[in-house]
C-alpha positions in Angstrom: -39.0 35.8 -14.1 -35.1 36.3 -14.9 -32.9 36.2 -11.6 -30.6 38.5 -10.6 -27.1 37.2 -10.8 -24.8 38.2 -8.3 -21.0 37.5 -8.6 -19.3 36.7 -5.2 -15.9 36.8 -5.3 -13.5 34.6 -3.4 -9.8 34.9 -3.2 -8.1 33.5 0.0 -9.1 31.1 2.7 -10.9 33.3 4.8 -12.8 34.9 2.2 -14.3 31.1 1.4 -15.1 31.2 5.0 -17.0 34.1 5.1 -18.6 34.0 1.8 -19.7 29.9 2.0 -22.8 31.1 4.6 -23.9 33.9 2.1 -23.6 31.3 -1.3 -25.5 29.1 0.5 -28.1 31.6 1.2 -27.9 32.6 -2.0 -28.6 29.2 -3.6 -32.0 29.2 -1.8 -33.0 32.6 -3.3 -36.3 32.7 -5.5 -35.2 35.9 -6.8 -30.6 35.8 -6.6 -28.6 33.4 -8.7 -25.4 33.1 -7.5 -22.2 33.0 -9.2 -18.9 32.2 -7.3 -15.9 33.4 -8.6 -12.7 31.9 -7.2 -9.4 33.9 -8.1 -7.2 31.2 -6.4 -5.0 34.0 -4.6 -4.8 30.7 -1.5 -6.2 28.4 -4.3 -6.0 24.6 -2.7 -7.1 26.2 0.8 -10.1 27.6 -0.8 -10.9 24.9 -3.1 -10.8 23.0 0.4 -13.3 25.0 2.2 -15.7 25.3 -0.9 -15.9 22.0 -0.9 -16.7 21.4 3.3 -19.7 23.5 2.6 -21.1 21.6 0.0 -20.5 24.5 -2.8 -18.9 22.2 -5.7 -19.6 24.5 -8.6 -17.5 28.2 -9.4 -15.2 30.0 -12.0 -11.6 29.5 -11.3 -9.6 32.5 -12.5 -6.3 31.0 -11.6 -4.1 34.0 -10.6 -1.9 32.4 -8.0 1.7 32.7 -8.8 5.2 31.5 -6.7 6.3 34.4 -5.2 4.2 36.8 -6.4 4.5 40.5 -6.0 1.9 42.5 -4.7 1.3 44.4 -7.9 1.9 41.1 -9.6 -0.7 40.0 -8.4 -2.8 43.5 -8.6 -2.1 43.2 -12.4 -3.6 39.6 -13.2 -6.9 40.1 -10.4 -7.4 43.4 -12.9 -7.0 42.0 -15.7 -8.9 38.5 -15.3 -11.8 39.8 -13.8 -12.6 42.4 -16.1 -12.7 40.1 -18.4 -14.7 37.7 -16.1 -17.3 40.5 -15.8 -17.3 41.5 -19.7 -18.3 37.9 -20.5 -20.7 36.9 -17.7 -22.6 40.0 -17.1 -23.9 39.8 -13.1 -26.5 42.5 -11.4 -24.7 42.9 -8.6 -21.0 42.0 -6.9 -20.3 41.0 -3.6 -17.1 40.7 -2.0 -15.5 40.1 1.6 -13.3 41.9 3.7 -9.9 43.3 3.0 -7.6 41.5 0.5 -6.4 42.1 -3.0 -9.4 40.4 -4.7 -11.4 41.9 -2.9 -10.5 45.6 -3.8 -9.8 44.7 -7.6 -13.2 42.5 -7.3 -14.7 45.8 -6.5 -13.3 48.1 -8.6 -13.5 45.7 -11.9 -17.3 46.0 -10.8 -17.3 49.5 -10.7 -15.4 50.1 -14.2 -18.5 48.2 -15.5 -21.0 50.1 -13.5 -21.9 47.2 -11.4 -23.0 47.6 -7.8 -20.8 46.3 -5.2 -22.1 44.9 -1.6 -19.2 45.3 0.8 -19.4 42.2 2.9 -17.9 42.8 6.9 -17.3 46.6 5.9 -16.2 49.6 8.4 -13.6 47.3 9.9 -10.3 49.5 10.8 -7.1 50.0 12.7 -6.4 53.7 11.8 -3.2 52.9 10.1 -2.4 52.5 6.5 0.3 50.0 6.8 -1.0 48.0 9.5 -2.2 45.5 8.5 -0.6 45.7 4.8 -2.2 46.2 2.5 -5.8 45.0 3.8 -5.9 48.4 5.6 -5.7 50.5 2.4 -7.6 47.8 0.9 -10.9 48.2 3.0 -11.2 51.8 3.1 -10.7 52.2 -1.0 -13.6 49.3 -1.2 -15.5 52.2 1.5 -15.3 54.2 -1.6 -16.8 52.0 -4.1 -19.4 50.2 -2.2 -22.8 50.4 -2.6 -24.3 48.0 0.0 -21.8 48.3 3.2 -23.0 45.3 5.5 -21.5 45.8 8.3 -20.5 43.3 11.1 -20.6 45.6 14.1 -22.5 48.8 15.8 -18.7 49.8 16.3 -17.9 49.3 12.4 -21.2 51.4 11.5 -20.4 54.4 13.7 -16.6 54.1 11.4 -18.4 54.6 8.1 -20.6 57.1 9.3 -17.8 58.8 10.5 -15.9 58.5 7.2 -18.9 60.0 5.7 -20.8 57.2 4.2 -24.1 57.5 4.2 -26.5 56.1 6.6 -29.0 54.7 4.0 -26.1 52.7 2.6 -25.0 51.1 5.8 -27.0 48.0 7.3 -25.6 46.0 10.3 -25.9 42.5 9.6 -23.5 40.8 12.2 -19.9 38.7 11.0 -20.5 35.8 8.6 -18.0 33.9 10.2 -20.8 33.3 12.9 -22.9 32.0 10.6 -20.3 30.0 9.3 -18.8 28.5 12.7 -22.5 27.6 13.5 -23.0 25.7 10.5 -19.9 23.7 10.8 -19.3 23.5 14.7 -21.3 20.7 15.1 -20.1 18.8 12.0 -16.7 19.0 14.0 -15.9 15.5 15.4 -13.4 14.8 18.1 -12.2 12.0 15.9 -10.6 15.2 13.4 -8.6 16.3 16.1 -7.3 12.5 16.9 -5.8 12.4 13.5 -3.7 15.6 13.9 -2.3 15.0 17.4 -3.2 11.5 18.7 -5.4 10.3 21.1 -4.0 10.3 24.1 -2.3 14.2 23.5 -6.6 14.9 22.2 -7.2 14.5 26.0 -4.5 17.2 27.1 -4.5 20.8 27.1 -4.2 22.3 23.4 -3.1 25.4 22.2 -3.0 26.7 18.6 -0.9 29.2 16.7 -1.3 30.6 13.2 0.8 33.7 12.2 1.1 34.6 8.5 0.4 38.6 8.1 2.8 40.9 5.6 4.3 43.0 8.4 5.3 40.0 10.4 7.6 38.9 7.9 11.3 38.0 8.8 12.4 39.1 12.3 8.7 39.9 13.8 8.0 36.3 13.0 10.9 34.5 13.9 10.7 36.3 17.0 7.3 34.6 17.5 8.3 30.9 16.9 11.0 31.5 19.1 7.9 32.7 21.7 6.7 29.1 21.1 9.6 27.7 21.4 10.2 28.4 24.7 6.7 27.9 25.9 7.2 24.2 24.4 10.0 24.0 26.6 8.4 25.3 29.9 5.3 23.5 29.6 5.8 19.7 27.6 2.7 18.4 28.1 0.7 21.0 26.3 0.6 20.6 22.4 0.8 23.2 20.4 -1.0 23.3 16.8 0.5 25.6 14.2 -1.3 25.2 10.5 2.1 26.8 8.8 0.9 29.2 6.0 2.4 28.3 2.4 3.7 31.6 1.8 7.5 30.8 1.5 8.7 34.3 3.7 6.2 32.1 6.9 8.4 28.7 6.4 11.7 30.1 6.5 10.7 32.2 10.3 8.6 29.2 11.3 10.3 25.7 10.2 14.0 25.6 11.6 12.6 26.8 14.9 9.8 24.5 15.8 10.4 21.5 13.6 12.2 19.5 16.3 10.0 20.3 19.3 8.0 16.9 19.6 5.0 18.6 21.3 4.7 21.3 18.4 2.4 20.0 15.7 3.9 21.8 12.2 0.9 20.9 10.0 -0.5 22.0 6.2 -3.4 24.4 6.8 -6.3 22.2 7.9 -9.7 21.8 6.5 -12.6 24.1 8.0 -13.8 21.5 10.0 -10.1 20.5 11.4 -9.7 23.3 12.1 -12.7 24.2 14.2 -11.9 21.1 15.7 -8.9 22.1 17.2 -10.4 25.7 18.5 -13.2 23.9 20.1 -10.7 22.0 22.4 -8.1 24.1 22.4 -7.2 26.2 26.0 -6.4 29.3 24.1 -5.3 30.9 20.6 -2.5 32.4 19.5 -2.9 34.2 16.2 -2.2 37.6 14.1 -5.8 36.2 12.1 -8.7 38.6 12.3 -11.3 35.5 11.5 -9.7 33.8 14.5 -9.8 36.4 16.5 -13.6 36.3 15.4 -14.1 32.3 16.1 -12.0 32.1 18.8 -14.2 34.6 20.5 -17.5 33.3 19.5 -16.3 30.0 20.5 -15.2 31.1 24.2 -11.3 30.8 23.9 -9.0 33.3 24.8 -7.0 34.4 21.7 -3.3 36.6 22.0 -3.0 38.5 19.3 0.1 38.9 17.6 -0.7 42.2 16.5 -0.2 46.1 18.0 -3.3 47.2 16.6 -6.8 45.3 15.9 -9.6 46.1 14.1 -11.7 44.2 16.1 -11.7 46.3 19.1 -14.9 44.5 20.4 -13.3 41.6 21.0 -10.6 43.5 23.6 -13.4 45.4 25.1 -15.5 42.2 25.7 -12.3 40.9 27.3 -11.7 37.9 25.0 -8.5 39.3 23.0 -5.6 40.6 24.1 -3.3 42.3 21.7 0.4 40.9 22.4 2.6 41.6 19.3 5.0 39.9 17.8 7.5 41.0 20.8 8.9 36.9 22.7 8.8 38.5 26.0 5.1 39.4 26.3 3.7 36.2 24.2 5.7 34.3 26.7 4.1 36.0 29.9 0.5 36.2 28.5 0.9 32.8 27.3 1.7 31.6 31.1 -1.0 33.8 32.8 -3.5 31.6 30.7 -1.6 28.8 31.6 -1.3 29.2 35.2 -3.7 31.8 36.9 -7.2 29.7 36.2 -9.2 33.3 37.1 -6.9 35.5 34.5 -8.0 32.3 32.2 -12.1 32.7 33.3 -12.1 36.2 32.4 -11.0 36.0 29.0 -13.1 32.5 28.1 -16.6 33.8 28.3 -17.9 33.3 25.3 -19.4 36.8 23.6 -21.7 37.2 20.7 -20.3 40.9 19.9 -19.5 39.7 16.2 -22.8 38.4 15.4 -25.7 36.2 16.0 -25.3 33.4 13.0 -28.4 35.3 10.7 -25.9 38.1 8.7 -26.0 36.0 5.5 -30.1 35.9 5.7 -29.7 40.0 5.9 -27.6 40.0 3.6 -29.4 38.1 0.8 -33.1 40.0 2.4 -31.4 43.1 1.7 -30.1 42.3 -2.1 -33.5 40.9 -3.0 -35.1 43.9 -1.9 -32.7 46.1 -4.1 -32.3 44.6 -6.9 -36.3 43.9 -7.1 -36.6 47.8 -6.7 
């Protein structure tokens, strides 16, 4: 019997993180062949985490350009992957999330009647330009969807609102559980070691990533100036910040934490690096939604340098706190955590609201049934 190919499509680094648990579940199908499609839109990032979880084969549609405008970019993810699907036909398409491969992932599918599963769908802030584009983004891909998995109760109750129907939505928990399970205990403390030394390993850790659209230029600077001062106040904690490639990130980021001898300035780590550094870290300090998402699963407070969130669970549950990009309040939150130890004990509880480690098995379950029907 002939299996069903499905084409997952992979663009940036968090995309590879989410998607790696579902390939993998793939690859054990009797009845789903999997083919991975890798735009490259965060090519050597991706190619890195492909390769932690042991998925070494994929189609590489090299779209990454320097400085590349969005509809740049929009025009080459179109034009490459409708070609992609005209020569490798595939049953079904799954893609993750929010980003610009994703949507054109999607819609390529659609213009040749392919049906899409929507991977960690019904995730939303409310407004269309925050975050940009991935807001826009997500709800277009509500449109073409077939299969919506969604991460969340919260995220099925959005759909349904937005008038999708019911017999199209299945909650399937965040694959970024499954993922940090996976990994987690491939982490060693030897990982973290490297990146900071030994004796800074046995110290208090905390670690930064900031790289979204909006925060570009003054937002951004405003933030590394944040962590500037906390450096200052508090030497003996180090401070981890994996500094995004994007050009518009270096130029806020570099000239103000370059000097500071206990901020760690650092290429974006490896999967397993960088769950490394989470696991021991005191808190998080991030404008990532995936972060948000490990950070939370792993029991570490996490700031977010955002005004809104689509991951609203994660502030109910107590485990996120939405901070902005505004110096003032990153500096206060950040000494609350570092200085109030029960402020610190309420946010640390680890929560299981994003999932239970087994979405990728529904997942697959739910594309073998279809696609058998």
């Amino acid at each position: 019997m002939r299996k069903s190919r499905v084409a997952v499509i992979v663009g940036t680094r968090p995309e590879a993180i989410k998607m790696a648990p579902v390939l993998r579940a793939l690859a054990g199908s009797r009845s789903l062949e999997p083919m991975t499609v890798c735009t490259s839109q965060h090519r050597h990032m991706v190619h890195q985490i492909l390769r932690s979880f042991g998925i070494r084969h994929y189609y590489d549609l090299n779209v990454m350009r320097k400085s590349q405008t969005l509809w740049d970019l929009s025009g080459r993810l179109a034009t490459k992957l409708g070609r992609f699907f005209d020569q490798n036909p595939a049953d079904a398409v799954l893609v993750q999330g929010d980003t610009s491969s994703a949507l054109f992932g999607g819609l390529c599918a659609f213009y040749h009647k392919i049906p899409v599963g929507h991977v960690e769908a019904g995730l939303r802030t409310g407004n269309p330009h925050f975050p940009f584009p991935e807001e826009m983004n997500r709800t277009l891909l509500g449109s073409i969807a077939t299969w919506h998995f969604a991460p969340t109760r919260d995220a099925v109750g959005r759909l349904k609102n937005e008038g999708v129907a019911g017999t199209s939505i299945y909650l399937t928990g965040n694959t970024v559980v499954d993922a940090l399970r996976w990994m987690a205990p491939r982490c060693s403390d030897r990982l973290l070691k490297r990146l900071v030394g030994a004796q800074r390993a046995r110290g208090r850790l905390i670690v930064v990533t900031c790289h979204r659209r909006e925060s570009h230029g003054a937002p951004m600077r405003s933030v590394a100036e944040a962590i500037a001062e906390i450096a200052g106040r508090w030497p003996e904690v180090t401070i981890v910040f994996p500094v995004h490639p994007n050009p518009a990130v270096r130029l806020a980021v570099m000239p103000v934490l370059e000097t500071l001898p206990n901020v760690i300035l650092c290429e974006p780590l490896d999967y397993d690096q960088f769950l490394s550094c989470l696991k021991h870290a005191c808190f998080v300090i991030s404008d990532s939604g995936g972060v948000q998402e490990e950070a939370t699963a792993l029991g570490k407070p996490v700031l977010v340098l955002r005004d809104e969130t689509e991951r609203q669970e994660g502030v109910k549950a107590g485990a996120l706190k939405l901070v902005g990009t505004n110096k003032t309040r990153i500096i206060r939150e950040s000494q609350r955590l570092l200085t109030d130890r029960r402020a610190y004990q309420q946010m640390c509880r680890a929560s299981n609201v994003f999932g239970d480690g087994e979405a990728a098995r529904r997942i697959v379950n739910i594309l073998e049934r279809s696609l058998r029907a």
